[in-house]
MARTORKOL-529531 format. One record per residue (C-alpha): residue number from 0; chain; x, y, z. Coordinates in nm, 2 decimals. Each point is the difference from the previous one (the first is absolute). Example, Ala and Ser with C-alpha at 12.3 -4.5 7.8 and 13.67 -1.06 7.14 Angstrom:
<rs>
R;0;A;1.23;-0.45;0.78
R;1;A;0.14;0.34;-0.07
</rs>
This chain:
<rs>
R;0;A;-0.97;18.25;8.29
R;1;A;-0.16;0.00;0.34
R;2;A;0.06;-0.41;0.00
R;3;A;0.41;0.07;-0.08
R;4;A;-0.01;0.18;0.31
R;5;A;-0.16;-0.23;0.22
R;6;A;0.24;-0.28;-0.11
R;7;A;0.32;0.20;0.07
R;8;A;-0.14;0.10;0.30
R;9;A;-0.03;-0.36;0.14
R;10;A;0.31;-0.08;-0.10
R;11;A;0.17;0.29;0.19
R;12;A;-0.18;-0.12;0.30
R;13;A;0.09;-0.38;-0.05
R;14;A;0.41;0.16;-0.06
R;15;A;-0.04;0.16;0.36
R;16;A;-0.12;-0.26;0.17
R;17;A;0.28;-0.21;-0.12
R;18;A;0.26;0.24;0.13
R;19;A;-0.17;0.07;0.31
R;20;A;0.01;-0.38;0.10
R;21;A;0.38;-0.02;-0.14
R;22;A;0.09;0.23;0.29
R;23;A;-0.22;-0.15;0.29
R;24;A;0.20;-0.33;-0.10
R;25;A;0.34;0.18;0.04
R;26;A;-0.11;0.13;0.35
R;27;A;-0.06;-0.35;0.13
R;28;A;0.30;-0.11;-0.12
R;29;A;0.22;-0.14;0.27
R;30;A;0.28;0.18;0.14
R;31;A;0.38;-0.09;0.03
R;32;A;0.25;-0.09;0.23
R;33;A;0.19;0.24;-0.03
R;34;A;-0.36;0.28;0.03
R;35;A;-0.06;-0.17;0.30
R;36;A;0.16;0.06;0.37
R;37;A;0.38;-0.12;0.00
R;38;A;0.12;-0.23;0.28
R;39;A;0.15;0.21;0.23
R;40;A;0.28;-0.26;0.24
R;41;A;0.12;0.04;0.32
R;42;A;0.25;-0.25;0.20
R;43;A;-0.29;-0.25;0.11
R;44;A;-0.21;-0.18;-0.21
R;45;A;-0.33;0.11;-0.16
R;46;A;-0.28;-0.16;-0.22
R;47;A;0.04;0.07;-0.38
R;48;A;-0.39;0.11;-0.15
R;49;A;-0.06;-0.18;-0.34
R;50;A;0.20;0.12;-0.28
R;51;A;0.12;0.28;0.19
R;52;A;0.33;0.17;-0.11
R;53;A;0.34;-0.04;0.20
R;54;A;0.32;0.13;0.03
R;55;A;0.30;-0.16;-0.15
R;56;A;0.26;-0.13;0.27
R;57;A;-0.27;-0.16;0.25
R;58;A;0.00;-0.34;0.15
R;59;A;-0.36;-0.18;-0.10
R;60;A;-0.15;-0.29;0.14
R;61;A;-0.31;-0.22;0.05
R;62;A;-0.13;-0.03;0.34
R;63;A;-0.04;-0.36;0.01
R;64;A;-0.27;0.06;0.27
R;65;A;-0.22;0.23;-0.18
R;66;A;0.11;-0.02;-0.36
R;67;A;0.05;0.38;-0.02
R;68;A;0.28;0.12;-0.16
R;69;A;0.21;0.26;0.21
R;70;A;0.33;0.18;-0.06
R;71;A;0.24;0.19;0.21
R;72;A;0.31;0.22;0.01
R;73;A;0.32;-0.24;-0.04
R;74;A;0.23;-0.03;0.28
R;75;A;0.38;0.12;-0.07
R;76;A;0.11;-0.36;0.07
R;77;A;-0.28;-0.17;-0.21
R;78;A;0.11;0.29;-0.27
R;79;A;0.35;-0.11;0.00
R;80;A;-0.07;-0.34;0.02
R;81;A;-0.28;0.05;-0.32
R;82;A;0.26;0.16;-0.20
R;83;A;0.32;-0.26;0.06
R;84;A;-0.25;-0.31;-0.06
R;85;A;-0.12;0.14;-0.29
R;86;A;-0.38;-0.12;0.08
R;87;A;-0.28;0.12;-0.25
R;88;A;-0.24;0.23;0.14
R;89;A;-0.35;-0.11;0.01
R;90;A;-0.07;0.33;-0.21
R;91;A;0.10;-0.17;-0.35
R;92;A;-0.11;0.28;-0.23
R;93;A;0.25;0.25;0.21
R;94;A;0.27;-0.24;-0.01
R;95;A;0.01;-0.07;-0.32
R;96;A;-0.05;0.35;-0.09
R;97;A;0.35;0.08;0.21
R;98;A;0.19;-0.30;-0.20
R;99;A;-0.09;0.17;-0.26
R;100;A;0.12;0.32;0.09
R;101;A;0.31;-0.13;0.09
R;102;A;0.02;-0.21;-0.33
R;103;A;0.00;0.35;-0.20
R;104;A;0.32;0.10;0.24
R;105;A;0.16;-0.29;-0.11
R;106;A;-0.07;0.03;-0.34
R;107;A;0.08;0.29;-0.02
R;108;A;0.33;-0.03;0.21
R;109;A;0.09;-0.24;-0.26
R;110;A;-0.12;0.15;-0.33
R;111;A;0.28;0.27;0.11
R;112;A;0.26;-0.23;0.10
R;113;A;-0.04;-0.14;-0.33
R;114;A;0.00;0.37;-0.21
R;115;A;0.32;0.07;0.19
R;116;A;0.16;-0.34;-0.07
R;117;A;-0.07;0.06;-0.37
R;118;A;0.11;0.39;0.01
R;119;A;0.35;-0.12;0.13
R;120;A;0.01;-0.28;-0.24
R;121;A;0.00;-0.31;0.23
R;122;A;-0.28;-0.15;-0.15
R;123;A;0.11;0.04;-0.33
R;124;A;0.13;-0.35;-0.17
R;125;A;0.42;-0.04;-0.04
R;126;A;0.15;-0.12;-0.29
R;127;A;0.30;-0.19;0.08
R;128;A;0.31;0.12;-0.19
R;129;A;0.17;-0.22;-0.25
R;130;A;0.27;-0.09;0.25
R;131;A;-0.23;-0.16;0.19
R;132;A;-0.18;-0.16;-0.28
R;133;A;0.30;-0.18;-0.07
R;134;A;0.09;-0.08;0.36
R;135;A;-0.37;-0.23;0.01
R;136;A;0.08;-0.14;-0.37
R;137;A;0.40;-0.12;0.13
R;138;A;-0.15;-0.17;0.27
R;139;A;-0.30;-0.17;-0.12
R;140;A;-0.02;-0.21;-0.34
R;141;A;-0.25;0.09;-0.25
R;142;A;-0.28;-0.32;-0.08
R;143;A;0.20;-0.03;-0.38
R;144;A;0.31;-0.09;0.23
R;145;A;-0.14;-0.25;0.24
R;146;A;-0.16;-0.15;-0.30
R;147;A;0.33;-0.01;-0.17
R;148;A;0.19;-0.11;0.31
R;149;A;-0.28;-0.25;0.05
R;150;A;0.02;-0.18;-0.31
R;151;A;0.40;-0.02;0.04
R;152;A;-0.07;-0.24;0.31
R;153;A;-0.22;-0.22;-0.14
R;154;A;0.26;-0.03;-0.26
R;155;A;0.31;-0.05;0.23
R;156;A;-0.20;-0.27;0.20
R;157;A;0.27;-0.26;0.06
R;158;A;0.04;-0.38;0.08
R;159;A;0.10;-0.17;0.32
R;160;A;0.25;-0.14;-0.29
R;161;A;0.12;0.32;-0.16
R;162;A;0.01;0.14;0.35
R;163;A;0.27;-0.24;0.08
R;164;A;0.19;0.02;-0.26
R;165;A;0.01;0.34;0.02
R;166;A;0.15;-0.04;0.34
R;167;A;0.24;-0.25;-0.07
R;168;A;0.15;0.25;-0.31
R;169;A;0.03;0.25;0.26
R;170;A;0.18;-0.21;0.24
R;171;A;0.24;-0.09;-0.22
R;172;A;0.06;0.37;-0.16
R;173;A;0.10;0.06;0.43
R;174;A;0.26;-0.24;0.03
R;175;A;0.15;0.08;-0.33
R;176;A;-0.01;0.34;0.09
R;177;A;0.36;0.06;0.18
R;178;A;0.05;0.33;-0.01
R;179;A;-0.33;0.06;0.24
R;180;A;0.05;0.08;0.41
R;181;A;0.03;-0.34;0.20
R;182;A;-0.26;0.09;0.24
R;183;A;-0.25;0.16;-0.20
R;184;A;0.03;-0.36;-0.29
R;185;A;-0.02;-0.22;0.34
R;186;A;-0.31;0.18;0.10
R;187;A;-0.13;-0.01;-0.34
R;188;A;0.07;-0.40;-0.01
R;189;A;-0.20;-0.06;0.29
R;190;A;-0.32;0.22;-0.15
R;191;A;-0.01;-0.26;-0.31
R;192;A;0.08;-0.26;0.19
R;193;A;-0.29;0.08;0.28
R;194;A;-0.22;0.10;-0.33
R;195;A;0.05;-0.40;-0.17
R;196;A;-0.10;-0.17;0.33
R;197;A;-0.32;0.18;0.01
R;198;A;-0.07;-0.08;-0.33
R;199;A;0.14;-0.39;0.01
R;200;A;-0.26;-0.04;0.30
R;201;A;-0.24;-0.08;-0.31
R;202;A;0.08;-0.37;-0.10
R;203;A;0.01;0.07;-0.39
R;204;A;0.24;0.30;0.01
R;205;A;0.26;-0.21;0.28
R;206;A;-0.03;-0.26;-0.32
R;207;A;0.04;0.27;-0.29
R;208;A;0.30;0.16;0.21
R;209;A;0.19;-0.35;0.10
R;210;A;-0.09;-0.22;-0.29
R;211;A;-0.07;0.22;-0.27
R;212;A;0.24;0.31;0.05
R;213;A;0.28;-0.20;0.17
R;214;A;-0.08;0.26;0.32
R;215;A;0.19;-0.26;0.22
R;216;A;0.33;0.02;-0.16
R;217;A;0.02;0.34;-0.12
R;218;A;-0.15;0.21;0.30
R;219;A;0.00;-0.26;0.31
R;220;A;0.32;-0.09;-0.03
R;221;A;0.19;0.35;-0.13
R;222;A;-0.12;0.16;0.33
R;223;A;0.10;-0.27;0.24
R;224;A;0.33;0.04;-0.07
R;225;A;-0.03;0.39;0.05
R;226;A;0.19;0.09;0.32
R;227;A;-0.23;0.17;0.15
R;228;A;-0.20;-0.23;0.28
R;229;A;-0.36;0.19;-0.10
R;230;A;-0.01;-0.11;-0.37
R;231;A;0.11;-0.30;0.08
R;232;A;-0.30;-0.01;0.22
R;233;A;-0.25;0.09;-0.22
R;234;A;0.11;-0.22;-0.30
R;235;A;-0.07;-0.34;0.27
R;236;A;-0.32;0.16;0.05
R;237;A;-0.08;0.07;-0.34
R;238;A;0.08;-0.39;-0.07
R;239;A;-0.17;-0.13;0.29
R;240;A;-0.33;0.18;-0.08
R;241;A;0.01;-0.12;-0.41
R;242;A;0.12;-0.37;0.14
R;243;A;-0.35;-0.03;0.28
R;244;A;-0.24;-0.24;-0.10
R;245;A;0.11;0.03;-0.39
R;246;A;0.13;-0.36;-0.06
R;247;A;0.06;0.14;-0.40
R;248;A;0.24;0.25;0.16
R;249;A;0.15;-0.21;0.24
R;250;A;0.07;-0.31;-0.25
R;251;A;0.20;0.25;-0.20
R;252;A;0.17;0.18;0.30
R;253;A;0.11;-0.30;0.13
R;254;A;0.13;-0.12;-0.30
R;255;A;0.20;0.32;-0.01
R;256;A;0.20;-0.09;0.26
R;257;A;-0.21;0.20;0.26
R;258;A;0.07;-0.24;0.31
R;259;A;0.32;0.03;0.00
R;260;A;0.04;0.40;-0.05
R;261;A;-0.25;0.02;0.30
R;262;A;0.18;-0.26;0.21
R;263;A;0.29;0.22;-0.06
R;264;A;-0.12;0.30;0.12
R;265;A;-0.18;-0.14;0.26
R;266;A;0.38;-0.17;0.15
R;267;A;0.22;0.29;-0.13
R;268;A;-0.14;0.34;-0.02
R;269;A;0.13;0.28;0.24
R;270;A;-0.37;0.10;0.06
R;271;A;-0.19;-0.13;0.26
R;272;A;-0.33;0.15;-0.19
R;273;A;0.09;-0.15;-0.32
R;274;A;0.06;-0.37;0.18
R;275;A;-0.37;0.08;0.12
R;276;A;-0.11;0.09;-0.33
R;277;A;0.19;-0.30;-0.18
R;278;A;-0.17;-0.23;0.25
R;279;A;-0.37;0.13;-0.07
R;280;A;0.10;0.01;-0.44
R;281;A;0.10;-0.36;0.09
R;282;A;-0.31;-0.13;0.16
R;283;A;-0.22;0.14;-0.29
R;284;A;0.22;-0.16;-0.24
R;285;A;-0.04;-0.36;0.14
R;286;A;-0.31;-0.02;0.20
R;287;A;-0.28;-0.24;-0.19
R;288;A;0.30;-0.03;-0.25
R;289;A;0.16;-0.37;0.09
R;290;A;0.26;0.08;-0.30
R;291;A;0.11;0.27;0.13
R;292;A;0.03;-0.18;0.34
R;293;A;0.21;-0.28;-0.12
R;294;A;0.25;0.26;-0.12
R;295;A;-0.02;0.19;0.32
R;296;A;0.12;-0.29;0.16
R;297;A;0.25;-0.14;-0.21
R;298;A;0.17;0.34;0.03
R;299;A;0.03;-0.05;0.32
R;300;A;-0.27;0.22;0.12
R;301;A;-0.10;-0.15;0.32
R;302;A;0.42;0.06;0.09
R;303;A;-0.05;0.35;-0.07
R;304;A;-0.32;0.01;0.22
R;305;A;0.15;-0.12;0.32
R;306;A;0.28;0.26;-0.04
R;307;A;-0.22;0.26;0.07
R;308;A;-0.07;-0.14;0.31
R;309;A;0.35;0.01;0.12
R;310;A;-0.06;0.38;0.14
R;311;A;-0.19;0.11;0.29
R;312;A;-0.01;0.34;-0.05
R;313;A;-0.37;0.11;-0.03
R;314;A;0.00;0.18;-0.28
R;315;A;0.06;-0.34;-0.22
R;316;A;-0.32;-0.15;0.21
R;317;A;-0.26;0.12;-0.25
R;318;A;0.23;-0.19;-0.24
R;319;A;0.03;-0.33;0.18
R;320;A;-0.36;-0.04;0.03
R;321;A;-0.09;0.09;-0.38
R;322;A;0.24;-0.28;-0.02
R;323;A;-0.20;-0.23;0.22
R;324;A;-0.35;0.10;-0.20
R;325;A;0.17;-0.10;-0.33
R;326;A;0.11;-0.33;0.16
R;327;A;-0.38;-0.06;0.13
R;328;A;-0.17;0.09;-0.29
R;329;A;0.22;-0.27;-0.21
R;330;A;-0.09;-0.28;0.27
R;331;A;-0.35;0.12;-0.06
R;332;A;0.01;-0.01;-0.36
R;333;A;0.15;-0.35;-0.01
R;334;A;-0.23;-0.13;0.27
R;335;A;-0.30;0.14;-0.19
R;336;A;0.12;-0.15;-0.36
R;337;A;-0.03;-0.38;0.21
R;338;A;-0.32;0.05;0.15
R;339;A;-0.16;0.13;-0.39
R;340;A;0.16;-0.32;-0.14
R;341;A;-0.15;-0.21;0.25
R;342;A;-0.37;0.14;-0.03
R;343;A;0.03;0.06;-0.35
R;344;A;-0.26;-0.18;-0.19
R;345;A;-0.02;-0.07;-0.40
R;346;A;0.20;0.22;-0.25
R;347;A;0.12;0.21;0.24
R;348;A;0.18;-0.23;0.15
R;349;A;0.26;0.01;-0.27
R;350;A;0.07;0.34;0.07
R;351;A;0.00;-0.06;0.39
R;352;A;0.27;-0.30;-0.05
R;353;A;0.25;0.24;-0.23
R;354;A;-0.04;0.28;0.28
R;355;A;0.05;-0.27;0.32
R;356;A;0.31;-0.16;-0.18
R;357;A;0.16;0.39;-0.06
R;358;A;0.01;0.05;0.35
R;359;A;0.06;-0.33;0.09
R;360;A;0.30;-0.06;-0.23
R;361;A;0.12;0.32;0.22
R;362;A;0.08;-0.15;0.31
R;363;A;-0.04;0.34;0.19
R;364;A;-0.06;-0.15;0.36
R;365;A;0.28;-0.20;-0.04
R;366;A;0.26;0.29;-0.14
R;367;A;-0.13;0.20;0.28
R;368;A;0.14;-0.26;0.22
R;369;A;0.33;-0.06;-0.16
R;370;A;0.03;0.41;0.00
R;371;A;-0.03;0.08;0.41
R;372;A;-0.34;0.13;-0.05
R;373;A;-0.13;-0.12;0.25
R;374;A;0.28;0.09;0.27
R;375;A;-0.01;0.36;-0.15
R;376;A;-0.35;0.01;0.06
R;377;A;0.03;-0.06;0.39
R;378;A;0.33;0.24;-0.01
R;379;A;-0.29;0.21;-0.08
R;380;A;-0.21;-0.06;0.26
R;381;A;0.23;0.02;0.27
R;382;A;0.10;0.34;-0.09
R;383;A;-0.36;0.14;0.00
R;384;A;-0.16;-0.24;0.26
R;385;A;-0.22;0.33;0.17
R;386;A;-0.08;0.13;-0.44
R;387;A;-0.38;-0.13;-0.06
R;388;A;0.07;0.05;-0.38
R;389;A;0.32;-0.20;-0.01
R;390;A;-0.16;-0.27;0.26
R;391;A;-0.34;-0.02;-0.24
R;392;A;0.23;-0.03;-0.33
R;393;A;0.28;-0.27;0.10
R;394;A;-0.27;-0.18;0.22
R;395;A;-0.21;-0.03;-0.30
R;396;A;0.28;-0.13;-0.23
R;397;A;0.12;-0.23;0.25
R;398;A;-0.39;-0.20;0.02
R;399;A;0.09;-0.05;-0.36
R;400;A;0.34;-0.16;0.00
R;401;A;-0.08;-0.24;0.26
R;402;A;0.14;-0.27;-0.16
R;403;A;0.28;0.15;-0.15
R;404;A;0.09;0.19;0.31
R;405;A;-0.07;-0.30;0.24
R;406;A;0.39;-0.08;0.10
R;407;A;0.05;0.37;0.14
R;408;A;-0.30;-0.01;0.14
R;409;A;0.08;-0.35;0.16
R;410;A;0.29;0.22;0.16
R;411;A;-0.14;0.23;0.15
R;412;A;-0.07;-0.15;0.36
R;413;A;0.25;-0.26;-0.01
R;414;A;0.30;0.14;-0.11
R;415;A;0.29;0.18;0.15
R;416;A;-0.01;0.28;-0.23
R;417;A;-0.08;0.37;0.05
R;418;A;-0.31;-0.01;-0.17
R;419;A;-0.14;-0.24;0.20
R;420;A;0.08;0.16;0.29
R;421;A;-0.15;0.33;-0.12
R;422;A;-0.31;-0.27;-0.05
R;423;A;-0.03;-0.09;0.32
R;424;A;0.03;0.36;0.14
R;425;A;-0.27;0.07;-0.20
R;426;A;-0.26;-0.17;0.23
R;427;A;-0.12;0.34;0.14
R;428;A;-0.39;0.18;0.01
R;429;A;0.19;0.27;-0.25
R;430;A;0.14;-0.26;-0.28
R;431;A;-0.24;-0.31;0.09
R;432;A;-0.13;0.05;-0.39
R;433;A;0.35;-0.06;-0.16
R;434;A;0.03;-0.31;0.30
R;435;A;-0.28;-0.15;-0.10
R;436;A;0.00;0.01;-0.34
R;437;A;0.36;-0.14;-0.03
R;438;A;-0.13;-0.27;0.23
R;439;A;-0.22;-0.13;-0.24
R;440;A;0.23;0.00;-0.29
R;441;A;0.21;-0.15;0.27
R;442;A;-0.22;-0.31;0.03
R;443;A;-0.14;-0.01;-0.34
R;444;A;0.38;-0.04;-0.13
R;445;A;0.07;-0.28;0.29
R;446;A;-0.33;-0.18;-0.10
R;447;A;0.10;0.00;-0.43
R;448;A;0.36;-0.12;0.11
R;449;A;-0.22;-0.32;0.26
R;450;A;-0.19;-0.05;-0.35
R;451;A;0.30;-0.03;-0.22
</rs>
């Protein structure tokens, strides 16, 4: 019994001892910041102690030279200027404790923005009425209906071909239509026809419309009789653009009989714009086409040519010199088909020799002669002696009917005549170019006439 009591006696002592050293530990703790003396500023600055507690709101700073921190009372200025620029203090824990205080007034601000949104229901979702339900659905297609609309173009996907044709049924329905209003059918007319020479720009459909669907006879020719100078217009340009560079188109054309209705329109028609537009039809019809050449002059072409050079008024100019280009590029064609037979070589040459002998056979430089060309060409001239375009286009035409050309060139210096006194006035600084080139064609016909 005695020992029991010894034991729990030790252990009561060992339990004090314990708790006894447990509170000499708290009093040595160390104590805090804010147990310690707080920082008390003034407007200059004063060292900081280690760890010691300062007022929010001061200005803090290292001195650079004795490492000590020290803070101060901020300036009114450097207050103002703190709070416009928005600079972080060097306090962070007190900064970011005042975001966050201002982060619960905002949050809160808006939690009751939001309760009074949804108290007056403007937060609440709106169901649009079946008015405008049907207002969206009128003006947008459901995906069943492009689908369904989608498949119906792929199936109405037509031909160039069926394209035309299509046309050509509508232009007749128009003219066979009498009881419609003149000027609304004339404008009409010259929407198809402005719709076929787009699509005859495409050498197969000018073929499928002249050869194949008789285009020529039954549209071409139906609107240039209209009486009205603008469908006649557009039905020359409609043939000139199926007959370029086509030969199919223009062997069948001109064995229609086209020369001759262009010819006539070209001499005849009221309209100076159609003559122009007859003029260009007729120079796609027969260039690189000798055929179609040989007809042109046999119906007198070249005749009808030189007419339009009977007028000086300027608005036929553009005309007259289309009319010398057409001339040229015939001389230059037939010049062309002799040189390729002479440096043809082998099987070729066949080809070259058939070619040569279609020109040839034509005897252009020699109709051109017999016509006046040549005289009409420096009629020309002297009108538009100070016009580079007209000087550049007769000049050039001139160099190439030298020969031809060579007794009124001859005459020019020698005779009596007024165009060789006009040639002599020309020996001036402002028409020395038209001088001297006539002076050469001058000699060069004097030294073929020596040689003959």
């Amino acid at each position: 019994m005695e020992h029991y009591r010894s034991v729990i006696l030790l252990l009561l002592l060992c339990l004090a001892g314990v708790i006894l050293k447990c509170v000499q530990g708290d009093g040595k703790k160390e104590k805090k910041p804010e147990d310690e003396e707080v920082f008390s500023p003034t407007s200059e600055w004063k060292p900081l102690k280690k760890d010691q507690a300062i007022p929010r709101g001061l200005h803090v700073r290292v001195n650079l030279a004795t490492g000590e921190r020290e803070a101060k009372l901020l300036d009114t200025n450097e207050e103002e200027e703190e709070d416009s620029n928005k600079k972080l203090s060097l306090l962070p824990d007190e900064n970011v404790e005042e975001n966050e205080e201002r982060s619960q007034v905002d949050m809160s601000e808006l939690k009751r923005v939001m309760q009074k949104m949804m108290e007056e229901g403007i937060g609440e979702a709106v169901s649009p009425s079946q008015e405008e339900i049907e207002k969206v659905k009128s003006k947008y297609r459901s995906y069943a209906e492009l689908k369904k609309e989608l498949k119906k173009m792929e199936a109405d996907v037509k031909t160039d071909t069926e394209v035309l044709q299509e046309t050509l049924t509508e232009y007749h329905d128009l003219v066979e239509d009498t009881g419609r209003d003149e000027t609304k059918k004339k404008e009409e007319e010259e929407q198809i026809l402005t719709f076929l020479e787009y699509l005859v720009h495409q050498i197969d459909n000018a073929q499928d419309f002249v050869v194949k669907m008789n285009g020529y006879k039954t549209v071409i020719l139906p609107s240039l009789n209209s009486t009205h100078s603008t469908v006649r217009n557009e039905a020359l340009r409609l043939l000139a653009s199926a007959a370029q560079n086509n030969p199919v188109v223009q062997k069948a054309l001109v064995q229609d009989g086209a020369v001759s209705i262009l010819l006539r329109s070209l001499s005849a028609d009221s309209s100076s714009s159609v003559k122009t537009s007859a003029l260009y039809a007729l120079s796609c019809l027969i260039r690189g086409f000798p055929a179609g050449q040989r007809v042109f002059l046999d119906k007198g072409g070249l005749s009808i040519l030189i007419k339009q050079f009977q007028s000086d008024a300027s608005e036929h100019l553009k005309r007259q010199l289309k009319a010398v280009t057409l001339i040229r590029d015939l001389l230059e064609e037939s010049r062309e088909a002799a040189e390729g037979e002479e440096k043809c070589e082998g099987q070729n040459c066949s080809i070259a020799k058939i070619k040569a002998m279609e020109y040839f056979s034509m005897s252009l430089t020699l109709r051109l002669e017999e016509e006046g060309w040549c005289e009409a060409l420096l009629k020309l001239l002297m009108r538009h002696p100070q016009d580079d375009e007209v000087v550049e286009e007769i000049t050039r035409e001139m160099l190439l009917l030298a020969k031809s050309c060579s007794k009124v060139y001859r005459e020019l210096a020698t005779g009596a005549s007024e165009t060789a006194a006009w040639f002599r006035n020309l020996d001036t600084a402002d028409n020395l170019r038209i001088h001297s080139t006539l002076e050469k064609l001058k000699e060069k016909a004097i030294k073929e006439k020596d040689e003959l």
